[in-house]
C-alpha positions in Angstrom: 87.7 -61.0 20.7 84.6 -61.9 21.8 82.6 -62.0 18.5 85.1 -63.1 15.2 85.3 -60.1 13.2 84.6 -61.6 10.0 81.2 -62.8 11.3 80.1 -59.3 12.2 81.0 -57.9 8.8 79.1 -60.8 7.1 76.5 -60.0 9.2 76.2 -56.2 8.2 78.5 -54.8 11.0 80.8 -51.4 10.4 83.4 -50.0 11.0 83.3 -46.6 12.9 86.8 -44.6 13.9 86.8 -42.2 16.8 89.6 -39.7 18.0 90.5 -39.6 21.7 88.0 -38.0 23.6 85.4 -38.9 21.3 81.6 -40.2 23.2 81.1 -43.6 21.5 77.6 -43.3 23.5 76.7 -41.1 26.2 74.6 -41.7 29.4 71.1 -42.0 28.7 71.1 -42.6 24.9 69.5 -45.3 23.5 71.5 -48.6 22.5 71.3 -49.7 19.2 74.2 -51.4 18.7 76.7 -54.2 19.1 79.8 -52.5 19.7 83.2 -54.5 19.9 86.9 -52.8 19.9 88.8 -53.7 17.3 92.1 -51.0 18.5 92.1 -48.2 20.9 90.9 -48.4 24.2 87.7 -46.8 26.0 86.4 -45.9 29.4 83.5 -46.4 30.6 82.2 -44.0 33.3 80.0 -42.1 35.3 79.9 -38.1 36.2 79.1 -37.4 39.9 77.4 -34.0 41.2 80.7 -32.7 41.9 82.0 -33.5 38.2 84.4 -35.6 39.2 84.7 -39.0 36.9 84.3 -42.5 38.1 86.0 -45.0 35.7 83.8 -48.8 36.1 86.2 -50.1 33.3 88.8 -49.4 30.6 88.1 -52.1 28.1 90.8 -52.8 24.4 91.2 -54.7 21.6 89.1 -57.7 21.3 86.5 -56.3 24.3 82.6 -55.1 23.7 80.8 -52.6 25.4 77.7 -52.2 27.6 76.5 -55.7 25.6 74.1 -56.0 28.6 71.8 -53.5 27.0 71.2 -55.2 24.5 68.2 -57.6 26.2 66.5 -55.2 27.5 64.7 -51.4 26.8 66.6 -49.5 29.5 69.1 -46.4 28.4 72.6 -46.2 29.2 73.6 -45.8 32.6 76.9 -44.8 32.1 79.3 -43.1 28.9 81.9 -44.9 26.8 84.3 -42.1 26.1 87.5 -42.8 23.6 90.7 -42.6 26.0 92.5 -43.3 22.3 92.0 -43.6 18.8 89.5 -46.2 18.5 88.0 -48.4 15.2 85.1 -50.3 17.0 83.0 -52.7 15.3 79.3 -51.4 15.2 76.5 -54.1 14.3 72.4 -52.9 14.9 70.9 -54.6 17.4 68.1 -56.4 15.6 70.8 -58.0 13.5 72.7 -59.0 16.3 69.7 -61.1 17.6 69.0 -62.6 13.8 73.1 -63.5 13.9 72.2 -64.9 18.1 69.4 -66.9 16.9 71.5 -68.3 13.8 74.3 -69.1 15.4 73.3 -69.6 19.5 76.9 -70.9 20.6 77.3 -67.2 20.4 75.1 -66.1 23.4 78.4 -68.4 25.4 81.1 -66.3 24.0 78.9 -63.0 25.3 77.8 -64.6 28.3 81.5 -65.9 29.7 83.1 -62.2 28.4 80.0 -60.6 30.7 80.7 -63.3 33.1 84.2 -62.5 33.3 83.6 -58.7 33.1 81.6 -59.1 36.6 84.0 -61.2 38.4 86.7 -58.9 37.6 83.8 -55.9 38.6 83.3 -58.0 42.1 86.9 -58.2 42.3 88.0 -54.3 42.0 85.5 -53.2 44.0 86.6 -54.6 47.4 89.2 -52.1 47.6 86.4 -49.9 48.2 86.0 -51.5 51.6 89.6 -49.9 53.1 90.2 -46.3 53.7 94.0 -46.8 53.4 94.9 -46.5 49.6 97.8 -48.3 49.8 96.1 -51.2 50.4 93.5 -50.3 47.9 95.7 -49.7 45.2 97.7 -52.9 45.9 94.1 -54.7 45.6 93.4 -53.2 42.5 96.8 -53.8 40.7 97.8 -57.4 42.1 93.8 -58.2 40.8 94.7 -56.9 37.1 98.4 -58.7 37.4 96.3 -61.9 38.1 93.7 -61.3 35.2 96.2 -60.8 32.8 97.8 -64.0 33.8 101.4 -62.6 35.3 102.8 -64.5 38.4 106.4 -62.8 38.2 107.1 -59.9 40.4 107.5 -56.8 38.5 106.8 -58.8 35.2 103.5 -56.8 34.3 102.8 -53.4 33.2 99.8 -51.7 34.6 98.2 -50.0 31.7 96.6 -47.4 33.7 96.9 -43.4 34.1 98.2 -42.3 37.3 94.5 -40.5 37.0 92.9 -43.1 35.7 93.7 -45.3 39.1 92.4 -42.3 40.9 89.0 -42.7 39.2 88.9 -46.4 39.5 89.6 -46.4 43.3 87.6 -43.0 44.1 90.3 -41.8 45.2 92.4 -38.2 44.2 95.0 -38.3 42.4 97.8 -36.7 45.0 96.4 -39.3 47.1 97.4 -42.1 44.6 100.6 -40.3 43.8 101.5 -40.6 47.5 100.7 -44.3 47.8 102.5 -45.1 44.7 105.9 -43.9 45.9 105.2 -45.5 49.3 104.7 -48.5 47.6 107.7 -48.1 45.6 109.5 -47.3 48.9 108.1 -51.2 50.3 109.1 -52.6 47.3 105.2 -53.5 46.2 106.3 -52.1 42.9 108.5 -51.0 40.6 108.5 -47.6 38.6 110.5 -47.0 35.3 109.4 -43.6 34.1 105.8 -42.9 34.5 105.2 -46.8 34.1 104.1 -48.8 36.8 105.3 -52.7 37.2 103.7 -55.1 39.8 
C-alpha cells in the first residue's frame, strides 16, 4: 500500500464500497480526493470517438488512483471504472496536504508508487511501436512477469481479460485471441482454462 491504512483513517479518510461496473470518477469531474484500493480492482481508461475503450492501467489492492491530480486544478482526463467489487479508501484533498505537510516522508511513498507507475507506463507502451501482435503481446506480458517479480517460465498468472489485453494493446480482441493460441502453439505461453501463464 502506498499510504498505511490506519494513517488515512486517523486522518479522516472513508471507506466507500462500489459494485462492478461502478464509475469511482468519470472523465472530467473534479478531483477531490485521495483514493487508495483497499480490495477489488479498477481500470482506468479512456473512450475514443468510435466507443471503443482504451485501458492505461488496471490497478489492486494496496494501489491509488490518478494521485497526480492532486497538485494541480486540472479535471480528470480519464475514468476509473470498478472491473470488481471494490472498498477504496477515500481521504479529501485538503486533508491529504495537512497529513503531506505533517508527515513529508509521505510525498516518497507517493512519488516512487507514481514513479513506478510511469516506468511500467513507458514500458507497456513500446508494444505500440510493432504492428505484429504477437510480438506486442509478448511485450506486454513478459513486462508484467518482470514487475511482479517472476523469472520461472510459466510460473506467473496474467491477471488480465482476454478483452482487457485487447484494450491495453489497441488491439481487437479476435486479433489477441489469434496471437494467443499462436503463442501457445511457440510455446511463449501456457494456457490452463481461460488462464494465461508466461
Amino acid at each position: 500500500m502506498v499510504i498505511c491504512e490506519n494513517l488515512l483513517f486517523s486522518h479522516g479518510a472513508e471507506q466507500q464500497n462500489y459494485n462492478s461496473g461502478d464509475y469511482v470518477f468519470a472523465e472530467d469531474s473534479t478531483p477531490k480526493f485521495y483514493m487508495q484500493i483497499k480490495t477489488g480492482t479498477v481500470k482506468i481508461s479512456s473512450f475514443l470517438e468510435d466507443g471503443k475503450e482504451f485501458i492505461h492501467g488496471i490497478p489492486f489492492d494496496g494501489h491509488c488512483l490518478a494521485e497526480t491530480y492532486l497538485f494541480h486544478d486540472r479535471k480528470y482526463a480519464v475514468n476509473a471504472i470498478a472491473v470488481t467489487d471494490c472498498e477504496i479508501i477515500r481521504l479529501e484533498k485538503n486533508k491529504l496536504i495537512a497529513l503531506l505537510l505533517k508527515k513529508p516522508q509521505l510525498i516518497f511513498n507517493i512519488y516512487s508508487y507514481t514513479a513506478d507507475r510511469m516506468h511500467y507506463k513507458h514500458m507497456t507502451s513500446a508494444p505500440f511501436c510493432f504492428q505484429d501482435p504477437i510480438t506486442k503481446l509478448n511485450l506486454l506480458l513478459n513486462h508484467v512477469k518482470n514487475h511482479f517479480g517472476f523469472n520461472d517460465k510459466f510460473s506467473f498468472y496474467i491477471p488480465y481479460t482476454r478483452q482487457q489485453l485487447a484494450s491495453l494493446t489497441g488491439m481487437r480482441i479476435e486479433t489477441v485471441i489469434r496471437a494467443i493460441k499462436k503463442m501457445e502453439k511457440q510455446n511463449m505461453l501456457k494456457i490452463d482454462g481461460t488462464k494465461i501463464f508466461v
